[in-house]
Structures are given as C-alpha cells and as structure tokens.
Backbone atoms as SQL, in Angstrom:
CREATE TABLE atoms (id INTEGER PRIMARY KEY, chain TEXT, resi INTEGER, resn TEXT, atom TEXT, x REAL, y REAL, z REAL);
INSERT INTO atoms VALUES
  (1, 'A', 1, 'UNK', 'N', 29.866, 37.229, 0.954),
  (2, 'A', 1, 'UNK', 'CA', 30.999, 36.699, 0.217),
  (3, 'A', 1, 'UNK', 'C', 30.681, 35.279, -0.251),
  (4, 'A', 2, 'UNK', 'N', 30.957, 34.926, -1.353),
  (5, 'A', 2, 'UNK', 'CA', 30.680, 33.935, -2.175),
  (6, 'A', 2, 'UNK', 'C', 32.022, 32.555, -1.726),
  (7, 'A', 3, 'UNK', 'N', 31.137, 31.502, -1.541),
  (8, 'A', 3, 'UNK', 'CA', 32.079, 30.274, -0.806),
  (9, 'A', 3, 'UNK', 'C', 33.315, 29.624, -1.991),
  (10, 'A', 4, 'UNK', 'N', 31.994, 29.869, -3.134),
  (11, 'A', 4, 'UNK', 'CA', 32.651, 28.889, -4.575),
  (12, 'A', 4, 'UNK', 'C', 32.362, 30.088, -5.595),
  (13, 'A', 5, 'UNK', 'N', 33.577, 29.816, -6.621),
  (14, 'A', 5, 'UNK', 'CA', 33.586, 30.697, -7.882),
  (15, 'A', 5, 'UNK', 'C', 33.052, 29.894, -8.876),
  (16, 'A', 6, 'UNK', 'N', 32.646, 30.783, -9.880),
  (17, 'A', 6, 'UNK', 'CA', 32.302, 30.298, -10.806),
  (18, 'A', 6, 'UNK', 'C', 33.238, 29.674, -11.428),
  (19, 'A', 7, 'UNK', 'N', 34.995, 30.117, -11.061),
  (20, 'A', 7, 'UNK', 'CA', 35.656, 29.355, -11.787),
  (21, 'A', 7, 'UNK', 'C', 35.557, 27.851, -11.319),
  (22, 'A', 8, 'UNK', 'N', 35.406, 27.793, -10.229),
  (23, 'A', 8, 'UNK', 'CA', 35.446, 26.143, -9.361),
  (24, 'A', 8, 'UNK', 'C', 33.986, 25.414, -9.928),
  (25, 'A', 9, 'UNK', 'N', 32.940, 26.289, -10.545),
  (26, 'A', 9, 'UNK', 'CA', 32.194, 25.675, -11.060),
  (27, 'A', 9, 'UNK', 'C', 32.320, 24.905, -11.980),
  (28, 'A', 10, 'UNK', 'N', 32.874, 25.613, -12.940),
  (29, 'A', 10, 'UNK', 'CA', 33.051, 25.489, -14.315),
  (30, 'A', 10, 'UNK', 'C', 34.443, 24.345, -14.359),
  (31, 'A', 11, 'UNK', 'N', 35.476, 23.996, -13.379),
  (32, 'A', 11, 'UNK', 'CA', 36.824, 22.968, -13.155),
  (33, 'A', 11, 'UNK', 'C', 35.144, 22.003, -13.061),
  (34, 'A', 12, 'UNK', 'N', 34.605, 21.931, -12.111),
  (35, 'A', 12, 'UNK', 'CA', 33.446, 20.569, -10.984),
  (36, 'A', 12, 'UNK', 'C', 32.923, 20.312, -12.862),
  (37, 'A', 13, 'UNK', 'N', 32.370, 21.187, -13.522),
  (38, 'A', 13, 'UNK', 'CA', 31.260, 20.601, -14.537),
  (39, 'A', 13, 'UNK', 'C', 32.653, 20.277, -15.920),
  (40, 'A', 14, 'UNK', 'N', 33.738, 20.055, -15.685),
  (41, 'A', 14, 'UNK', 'CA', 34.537, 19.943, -16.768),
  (42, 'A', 14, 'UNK', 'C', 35.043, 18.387, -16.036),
  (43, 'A', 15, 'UNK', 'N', 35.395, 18.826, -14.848),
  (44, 'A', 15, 'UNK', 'CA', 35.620, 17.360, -14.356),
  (45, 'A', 15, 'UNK', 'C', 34.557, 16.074, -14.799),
  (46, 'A', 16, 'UNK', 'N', 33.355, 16.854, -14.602),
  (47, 'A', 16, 'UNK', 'CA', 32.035, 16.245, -14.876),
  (48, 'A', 16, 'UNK', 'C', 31.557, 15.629, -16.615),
  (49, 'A', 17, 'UNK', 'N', 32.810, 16.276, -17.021),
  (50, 'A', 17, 'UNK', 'CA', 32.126, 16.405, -18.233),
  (51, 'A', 17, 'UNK', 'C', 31.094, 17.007, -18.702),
  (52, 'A', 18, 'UNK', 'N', 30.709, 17.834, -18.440),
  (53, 'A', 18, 'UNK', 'CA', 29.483, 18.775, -18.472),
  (54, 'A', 18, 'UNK', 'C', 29.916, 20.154, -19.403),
  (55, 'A', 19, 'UNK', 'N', 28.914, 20.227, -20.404),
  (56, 'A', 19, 'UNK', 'CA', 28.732, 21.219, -20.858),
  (57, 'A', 19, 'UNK', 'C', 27.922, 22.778, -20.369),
  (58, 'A', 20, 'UNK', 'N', 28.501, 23.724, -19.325),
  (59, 'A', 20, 'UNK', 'CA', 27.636, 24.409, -19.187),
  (60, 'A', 20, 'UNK', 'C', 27.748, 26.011, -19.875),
  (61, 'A', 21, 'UNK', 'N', 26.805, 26.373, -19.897),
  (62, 'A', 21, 'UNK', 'CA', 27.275, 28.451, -20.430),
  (63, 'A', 21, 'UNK', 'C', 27.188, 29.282, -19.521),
  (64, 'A', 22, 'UNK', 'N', 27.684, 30.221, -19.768),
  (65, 'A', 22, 'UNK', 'CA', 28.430, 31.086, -18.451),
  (66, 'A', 22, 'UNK', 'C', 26.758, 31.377, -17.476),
  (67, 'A', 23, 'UNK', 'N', 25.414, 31.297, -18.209),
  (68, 'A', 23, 'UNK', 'CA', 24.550, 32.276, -17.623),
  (69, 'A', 23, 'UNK', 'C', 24.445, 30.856, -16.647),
  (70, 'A', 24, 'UNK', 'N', 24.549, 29.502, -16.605),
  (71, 'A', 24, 'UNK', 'CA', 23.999, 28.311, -15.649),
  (72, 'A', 24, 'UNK', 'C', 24.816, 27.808, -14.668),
  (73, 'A', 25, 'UNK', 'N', 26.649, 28.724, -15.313),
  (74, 'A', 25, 'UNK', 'CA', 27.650, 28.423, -14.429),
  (75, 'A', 25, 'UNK', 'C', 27.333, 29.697, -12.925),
  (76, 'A', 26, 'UNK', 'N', 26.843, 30.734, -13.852),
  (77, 'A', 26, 'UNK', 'CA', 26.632, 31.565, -12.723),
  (78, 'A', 26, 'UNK', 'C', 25.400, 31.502, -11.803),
  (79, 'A', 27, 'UNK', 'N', 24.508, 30.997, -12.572),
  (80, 'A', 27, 'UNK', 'CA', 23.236, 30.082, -11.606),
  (81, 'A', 27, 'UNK', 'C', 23.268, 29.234, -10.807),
  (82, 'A', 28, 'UNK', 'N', 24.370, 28.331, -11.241),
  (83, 'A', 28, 'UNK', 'CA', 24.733, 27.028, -9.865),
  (84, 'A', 28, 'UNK', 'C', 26.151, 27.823, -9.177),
  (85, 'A', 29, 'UNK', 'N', 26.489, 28.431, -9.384),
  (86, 'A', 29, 'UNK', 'CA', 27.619, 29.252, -8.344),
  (87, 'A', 29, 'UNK', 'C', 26.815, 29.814, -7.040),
  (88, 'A', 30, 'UNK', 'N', 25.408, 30.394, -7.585),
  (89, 'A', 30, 'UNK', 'CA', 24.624, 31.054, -6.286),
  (90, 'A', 30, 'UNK', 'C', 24.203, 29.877, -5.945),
  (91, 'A', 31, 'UNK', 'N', 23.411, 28.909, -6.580),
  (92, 'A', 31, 'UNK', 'CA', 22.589, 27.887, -5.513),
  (93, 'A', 31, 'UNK', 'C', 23.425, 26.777, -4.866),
  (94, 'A', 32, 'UNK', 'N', 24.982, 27.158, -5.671),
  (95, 'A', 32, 'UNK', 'CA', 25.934, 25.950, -4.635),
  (96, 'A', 32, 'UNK', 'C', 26.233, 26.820, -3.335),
  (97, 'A', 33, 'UNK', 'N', 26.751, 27.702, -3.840),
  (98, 'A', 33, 'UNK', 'CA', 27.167, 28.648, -2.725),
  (99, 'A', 33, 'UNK', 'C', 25.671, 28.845, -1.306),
  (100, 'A', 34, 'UNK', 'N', 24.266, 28.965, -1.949),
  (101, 'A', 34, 'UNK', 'CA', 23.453, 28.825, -0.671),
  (102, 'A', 34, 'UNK', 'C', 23.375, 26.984, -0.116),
  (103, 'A', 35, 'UNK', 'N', 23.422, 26.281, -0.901),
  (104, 'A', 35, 'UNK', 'CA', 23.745, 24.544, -0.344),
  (105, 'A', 35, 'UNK', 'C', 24.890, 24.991, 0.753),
  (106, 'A', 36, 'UNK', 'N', 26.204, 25.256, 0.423),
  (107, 'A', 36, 'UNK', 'CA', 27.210, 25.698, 1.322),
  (108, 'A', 36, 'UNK', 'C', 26.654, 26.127, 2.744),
  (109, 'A', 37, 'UNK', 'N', 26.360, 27.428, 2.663),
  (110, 'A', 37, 'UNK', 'CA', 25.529, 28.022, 3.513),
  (111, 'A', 37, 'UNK', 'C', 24.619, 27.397, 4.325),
  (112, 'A', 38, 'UNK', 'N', 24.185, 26.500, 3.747),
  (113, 'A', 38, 'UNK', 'CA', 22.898, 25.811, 4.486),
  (114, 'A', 38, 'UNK', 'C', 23.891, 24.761, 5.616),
  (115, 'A', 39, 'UNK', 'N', 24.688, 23.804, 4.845),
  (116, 'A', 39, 'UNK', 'CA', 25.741, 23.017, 5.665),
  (117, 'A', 39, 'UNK', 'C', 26.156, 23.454, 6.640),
  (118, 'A', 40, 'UNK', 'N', 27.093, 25.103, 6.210),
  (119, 'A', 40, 'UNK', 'CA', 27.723, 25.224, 7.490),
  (120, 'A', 40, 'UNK', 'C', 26.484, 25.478, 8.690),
  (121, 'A', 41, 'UNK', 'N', 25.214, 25.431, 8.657),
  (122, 'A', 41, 'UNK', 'CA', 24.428, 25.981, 9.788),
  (123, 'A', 41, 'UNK', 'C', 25.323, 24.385, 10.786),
  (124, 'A', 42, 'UNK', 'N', 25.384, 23.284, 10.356),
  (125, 'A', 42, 'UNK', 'CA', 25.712, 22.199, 10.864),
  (126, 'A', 42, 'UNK', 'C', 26.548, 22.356, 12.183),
  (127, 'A', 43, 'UNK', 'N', 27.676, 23.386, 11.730),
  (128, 'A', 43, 'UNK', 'CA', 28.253, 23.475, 12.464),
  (129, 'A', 43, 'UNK', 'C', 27.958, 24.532, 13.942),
  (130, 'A', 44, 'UNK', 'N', 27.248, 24.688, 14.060),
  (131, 'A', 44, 'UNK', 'CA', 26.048, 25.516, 14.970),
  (132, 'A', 44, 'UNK', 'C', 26.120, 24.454, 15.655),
  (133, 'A', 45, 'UNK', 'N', 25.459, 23.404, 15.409),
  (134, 'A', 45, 'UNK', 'CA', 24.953, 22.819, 16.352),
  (135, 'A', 45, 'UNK', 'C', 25.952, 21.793, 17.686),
  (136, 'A', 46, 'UNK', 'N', 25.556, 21.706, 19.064),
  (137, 'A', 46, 'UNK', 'CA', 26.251, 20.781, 19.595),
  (138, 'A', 46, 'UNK', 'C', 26.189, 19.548, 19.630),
  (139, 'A', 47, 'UNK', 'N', 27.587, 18.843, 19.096),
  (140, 'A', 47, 'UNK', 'CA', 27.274, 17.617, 19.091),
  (141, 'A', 47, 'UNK', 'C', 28.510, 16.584, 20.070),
  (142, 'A', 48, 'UNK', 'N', 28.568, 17.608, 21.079),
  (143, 'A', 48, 'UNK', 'CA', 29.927, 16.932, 22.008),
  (144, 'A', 48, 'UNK', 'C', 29.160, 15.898, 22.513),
  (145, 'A', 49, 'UNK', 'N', 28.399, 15.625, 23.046),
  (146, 'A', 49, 'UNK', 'CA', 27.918, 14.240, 22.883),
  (147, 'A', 49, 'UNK', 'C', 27.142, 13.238, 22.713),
  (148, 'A', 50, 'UNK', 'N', 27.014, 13.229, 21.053),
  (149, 'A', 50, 'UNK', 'CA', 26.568, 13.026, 20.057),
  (150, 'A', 50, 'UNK', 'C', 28.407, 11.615, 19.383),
  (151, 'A', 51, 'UNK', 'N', 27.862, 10.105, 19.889),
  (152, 'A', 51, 'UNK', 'CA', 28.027, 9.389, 19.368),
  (153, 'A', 51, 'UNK', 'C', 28.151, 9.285, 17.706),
  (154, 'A', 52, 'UNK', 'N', 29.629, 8.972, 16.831),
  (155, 'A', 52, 'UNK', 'CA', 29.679, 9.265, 15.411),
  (156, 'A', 52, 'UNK', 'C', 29.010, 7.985, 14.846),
  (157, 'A', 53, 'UNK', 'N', 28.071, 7.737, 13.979),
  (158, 'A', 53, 'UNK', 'CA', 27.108, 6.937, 13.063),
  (159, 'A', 53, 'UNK', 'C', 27.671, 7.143, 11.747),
  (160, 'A', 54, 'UNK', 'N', 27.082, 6.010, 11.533),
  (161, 'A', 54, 'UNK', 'CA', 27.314, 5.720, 9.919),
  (162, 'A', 54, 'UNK', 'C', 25.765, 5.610, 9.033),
  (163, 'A', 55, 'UNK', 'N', 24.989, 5.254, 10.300),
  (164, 'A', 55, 'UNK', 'CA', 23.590, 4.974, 9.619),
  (165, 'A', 55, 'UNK', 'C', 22.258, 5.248, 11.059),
  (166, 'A', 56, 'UNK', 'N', 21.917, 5.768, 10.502),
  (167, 'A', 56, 'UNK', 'CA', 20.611, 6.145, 12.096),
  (168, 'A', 56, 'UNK', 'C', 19.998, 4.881, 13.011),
  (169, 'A', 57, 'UNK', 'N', 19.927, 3.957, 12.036),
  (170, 'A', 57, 'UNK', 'CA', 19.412, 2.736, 12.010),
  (171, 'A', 57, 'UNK', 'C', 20.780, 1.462, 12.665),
  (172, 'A', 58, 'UNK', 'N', 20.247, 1.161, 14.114),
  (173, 'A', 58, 'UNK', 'CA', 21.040, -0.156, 14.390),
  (174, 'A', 58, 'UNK', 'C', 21.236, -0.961, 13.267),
  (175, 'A', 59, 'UNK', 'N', 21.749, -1.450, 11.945),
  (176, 'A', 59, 'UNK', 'CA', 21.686, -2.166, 11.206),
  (177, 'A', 59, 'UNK', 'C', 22.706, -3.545, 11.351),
  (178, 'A', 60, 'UNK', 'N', 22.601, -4.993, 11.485),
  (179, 'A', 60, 'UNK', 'CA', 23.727, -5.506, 11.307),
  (180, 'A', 60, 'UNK', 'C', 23.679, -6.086, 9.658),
  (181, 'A', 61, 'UNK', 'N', 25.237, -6.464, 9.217),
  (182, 'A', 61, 'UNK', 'CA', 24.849, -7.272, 7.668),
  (183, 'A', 61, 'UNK', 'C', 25.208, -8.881, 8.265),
  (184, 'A', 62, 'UNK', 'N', 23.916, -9.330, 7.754),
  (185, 'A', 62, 'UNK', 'CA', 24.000, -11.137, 7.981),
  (186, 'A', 62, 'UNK', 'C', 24.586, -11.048, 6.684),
  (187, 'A', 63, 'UNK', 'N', 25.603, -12.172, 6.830),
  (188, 'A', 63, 'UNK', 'CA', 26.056, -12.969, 6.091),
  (189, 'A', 63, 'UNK', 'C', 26.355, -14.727, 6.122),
  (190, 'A', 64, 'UNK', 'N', 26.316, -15.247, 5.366),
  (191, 'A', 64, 'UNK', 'CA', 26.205, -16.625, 5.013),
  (192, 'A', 64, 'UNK', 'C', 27.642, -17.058, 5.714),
  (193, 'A', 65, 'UNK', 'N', 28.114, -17.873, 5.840),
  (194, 'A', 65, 'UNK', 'CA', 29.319, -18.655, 6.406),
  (195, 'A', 65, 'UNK', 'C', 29.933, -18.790, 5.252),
  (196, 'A', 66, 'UNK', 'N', 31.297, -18.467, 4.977),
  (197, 'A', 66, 'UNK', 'CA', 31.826, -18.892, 3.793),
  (198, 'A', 66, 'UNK', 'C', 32.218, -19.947, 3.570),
  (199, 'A', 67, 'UNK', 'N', 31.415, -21.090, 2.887),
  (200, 'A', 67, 'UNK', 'CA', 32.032, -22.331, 2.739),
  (201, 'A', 67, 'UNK', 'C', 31.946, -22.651, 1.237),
  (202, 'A', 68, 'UNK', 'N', 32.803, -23.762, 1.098),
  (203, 'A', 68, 'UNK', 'CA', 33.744, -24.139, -0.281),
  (204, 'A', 68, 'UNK', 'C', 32.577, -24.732, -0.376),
  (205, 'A', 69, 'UNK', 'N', 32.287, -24.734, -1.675),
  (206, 'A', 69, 'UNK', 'CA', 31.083, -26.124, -2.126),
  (207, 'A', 69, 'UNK', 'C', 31.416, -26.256, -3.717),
  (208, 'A', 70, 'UNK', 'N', 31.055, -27.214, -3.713),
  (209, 'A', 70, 'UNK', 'CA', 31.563, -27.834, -5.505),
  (210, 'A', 70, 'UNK', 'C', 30.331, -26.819, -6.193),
  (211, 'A', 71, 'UNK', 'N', 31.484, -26.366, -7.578),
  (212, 'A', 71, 'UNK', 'CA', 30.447, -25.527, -8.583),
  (213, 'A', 71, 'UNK', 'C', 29.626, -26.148, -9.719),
  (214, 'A', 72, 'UNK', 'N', 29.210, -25.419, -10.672),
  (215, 'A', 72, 'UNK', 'CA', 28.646, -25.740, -11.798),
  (216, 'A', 72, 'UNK', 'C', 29.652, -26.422, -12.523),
  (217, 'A', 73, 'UNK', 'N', 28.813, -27.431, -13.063),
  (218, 'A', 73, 'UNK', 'CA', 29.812, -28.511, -14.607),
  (219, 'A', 73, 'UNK', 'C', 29.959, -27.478, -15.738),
  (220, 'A', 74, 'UNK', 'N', 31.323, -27.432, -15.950),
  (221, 'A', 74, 'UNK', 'CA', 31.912, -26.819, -16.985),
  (222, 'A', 74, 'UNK', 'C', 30.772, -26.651, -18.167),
  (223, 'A', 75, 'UNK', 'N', 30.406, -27.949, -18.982),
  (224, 'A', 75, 'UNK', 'CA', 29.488, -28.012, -19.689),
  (225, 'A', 75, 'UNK', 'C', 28.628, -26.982, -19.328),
  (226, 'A', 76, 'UNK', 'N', 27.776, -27.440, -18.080),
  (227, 'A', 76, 'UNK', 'CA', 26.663, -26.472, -18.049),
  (228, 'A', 76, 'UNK', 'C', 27.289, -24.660, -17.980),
  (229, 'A', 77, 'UNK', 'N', 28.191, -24.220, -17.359),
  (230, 'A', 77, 'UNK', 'CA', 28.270, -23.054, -17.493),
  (231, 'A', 77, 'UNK', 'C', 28.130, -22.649, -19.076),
  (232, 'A', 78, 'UNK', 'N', 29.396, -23.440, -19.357),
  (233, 'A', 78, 'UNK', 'CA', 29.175, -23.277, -21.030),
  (234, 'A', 78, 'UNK', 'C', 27.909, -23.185, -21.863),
  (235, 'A', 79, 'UNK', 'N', 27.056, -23.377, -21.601),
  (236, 'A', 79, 'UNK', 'CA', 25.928, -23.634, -22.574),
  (237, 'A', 79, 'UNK', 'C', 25.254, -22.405, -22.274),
  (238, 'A', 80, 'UNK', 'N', 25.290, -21.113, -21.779),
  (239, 'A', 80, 'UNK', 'CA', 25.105, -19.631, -20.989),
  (240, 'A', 80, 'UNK', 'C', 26.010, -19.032, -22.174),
  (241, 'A', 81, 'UNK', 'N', 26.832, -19.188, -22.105),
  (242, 'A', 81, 'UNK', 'CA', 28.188, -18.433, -22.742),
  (243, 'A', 81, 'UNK', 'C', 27.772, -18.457, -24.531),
  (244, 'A', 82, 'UNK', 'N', 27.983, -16.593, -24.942),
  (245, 'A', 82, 'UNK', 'CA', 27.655, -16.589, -26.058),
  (246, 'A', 82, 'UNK', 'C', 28.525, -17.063, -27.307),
  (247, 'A', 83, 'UNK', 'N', 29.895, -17.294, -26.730),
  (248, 'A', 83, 'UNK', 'CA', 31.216, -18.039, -27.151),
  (249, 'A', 83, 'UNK', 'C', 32.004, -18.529, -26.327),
  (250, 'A', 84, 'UNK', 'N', 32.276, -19.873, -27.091),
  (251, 'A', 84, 'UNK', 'CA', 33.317, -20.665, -26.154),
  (252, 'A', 84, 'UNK', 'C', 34.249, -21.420, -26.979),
  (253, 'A', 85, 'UNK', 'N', 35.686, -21.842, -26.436),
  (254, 'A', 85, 'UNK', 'CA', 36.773, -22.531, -26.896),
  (255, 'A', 85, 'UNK', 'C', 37.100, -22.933, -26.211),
  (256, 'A', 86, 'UNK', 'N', 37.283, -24.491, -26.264),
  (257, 'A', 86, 'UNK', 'CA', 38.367, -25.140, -25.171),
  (258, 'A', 86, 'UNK', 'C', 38.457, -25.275, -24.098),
  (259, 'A', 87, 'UNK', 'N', 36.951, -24.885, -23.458),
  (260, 'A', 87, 'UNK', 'CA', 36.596, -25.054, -21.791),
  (261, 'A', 87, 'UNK', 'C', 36.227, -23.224, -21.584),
  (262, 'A', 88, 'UNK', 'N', 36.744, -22.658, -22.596),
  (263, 'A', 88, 'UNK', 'CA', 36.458, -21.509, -21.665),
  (264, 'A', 88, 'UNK', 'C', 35.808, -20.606, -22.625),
  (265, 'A', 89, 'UNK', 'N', 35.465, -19.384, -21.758),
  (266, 'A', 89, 'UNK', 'CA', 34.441, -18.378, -22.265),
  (267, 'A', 89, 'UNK', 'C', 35.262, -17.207, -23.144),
  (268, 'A', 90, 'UNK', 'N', 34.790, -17.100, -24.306),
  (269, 'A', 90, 'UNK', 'CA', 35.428, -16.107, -25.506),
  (270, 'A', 90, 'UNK', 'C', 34.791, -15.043, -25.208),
  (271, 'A', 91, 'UNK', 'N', 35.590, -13.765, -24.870),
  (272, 'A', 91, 'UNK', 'CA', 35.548, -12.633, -25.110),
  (273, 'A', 91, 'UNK', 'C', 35.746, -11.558, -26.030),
  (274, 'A', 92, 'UNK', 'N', 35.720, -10.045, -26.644),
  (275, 'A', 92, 'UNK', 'CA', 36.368, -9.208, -27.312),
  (276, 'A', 92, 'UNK', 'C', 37.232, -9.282, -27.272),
  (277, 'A', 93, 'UNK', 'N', 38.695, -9.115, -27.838),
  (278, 'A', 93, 'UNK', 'CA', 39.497, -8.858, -27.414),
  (279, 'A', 93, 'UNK', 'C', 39.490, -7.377, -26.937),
  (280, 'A', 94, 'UNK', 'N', 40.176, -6.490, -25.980),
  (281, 'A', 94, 'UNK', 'CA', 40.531, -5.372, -25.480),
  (282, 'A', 94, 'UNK', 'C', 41.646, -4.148, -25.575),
  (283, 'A', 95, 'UNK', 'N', 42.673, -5.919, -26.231),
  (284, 'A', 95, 'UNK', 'CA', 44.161, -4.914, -26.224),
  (285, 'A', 95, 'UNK', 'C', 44.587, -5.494, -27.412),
  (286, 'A', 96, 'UNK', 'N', 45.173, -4.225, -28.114),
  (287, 'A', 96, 'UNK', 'CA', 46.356, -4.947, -29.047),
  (288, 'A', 96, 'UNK', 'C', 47.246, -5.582, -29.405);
C-alpha cells in the first residue's frame, strides 16, 4: 500500500511551484513513497535510552559580549550608499 498519492504529489510540486507531468508525478510517488518506507525502519529501532540531540557533535556557540560601541560617521556610511538624501540612504520605492 502506497504511503503518498500522486495526488499529494502533485498539491507538494504545486505548492512548490513545480511543473510536473503525470509520468514524473507517478515516478516520485514510488520513490517518495520508498524514502517513507525507509524512515519508518526508524521506528524499529530502540531508543528508550537514547538522550534527544539536536546535533551529534557537543557544539557550544561563542558569542561576543554585547556591548554598545560608537558607530560609523554618517558621512562615511554614506559614501557606500548608491543614493542618498538628507543623512539617509534612498531606496526604490515599494508601495504605492
């Protein structure tokens, strides 16, 4: 018995924006459906105690101390900027 339809294919590659034809919707219906298959073996296995991870690897993230420090002179940012008025940086406009 098949996990995913081709119709759930064809919603995933529309969501996707994807153009597919019926012969590639029905090609990734079988090889999603064996991916499926392969996953649930997962659940086979015991993992009562088996600690939940996020990464295999002890990792910590260093980070810097957040401190205030005086920025760049207006001027100098400005002189980066491909337009400017009046201190500040000109954009597209976006909205009507």
């Amino acid at each position: 018995m098949s996990r995913i339809s081709m119709d759930q294919v064809k919603h995933v590659a529309h969501l996707a924006r994807l153009g597919i034809t019926e012969q590639e919707a029905e090609k990734f219906t079988k090889q999603l459906d064996q991916i499926i298959s392969f996953a649930e073996q997962l659940n086979e296995l015991d993992t009562e105690n088996v600690e939940p991870t996020s990464h295999v690897l002890d990792i910590k993230n260093v980070m810097r101390e957040d401190v205030a420090k005086q920025g760049l002179p207006v001027e100098e940012v400005l002189k980066n900027a491909p337009d400017s008025k009046d201190g500040q940086i000109r954009v597209p406009s976006i909205l009507d």
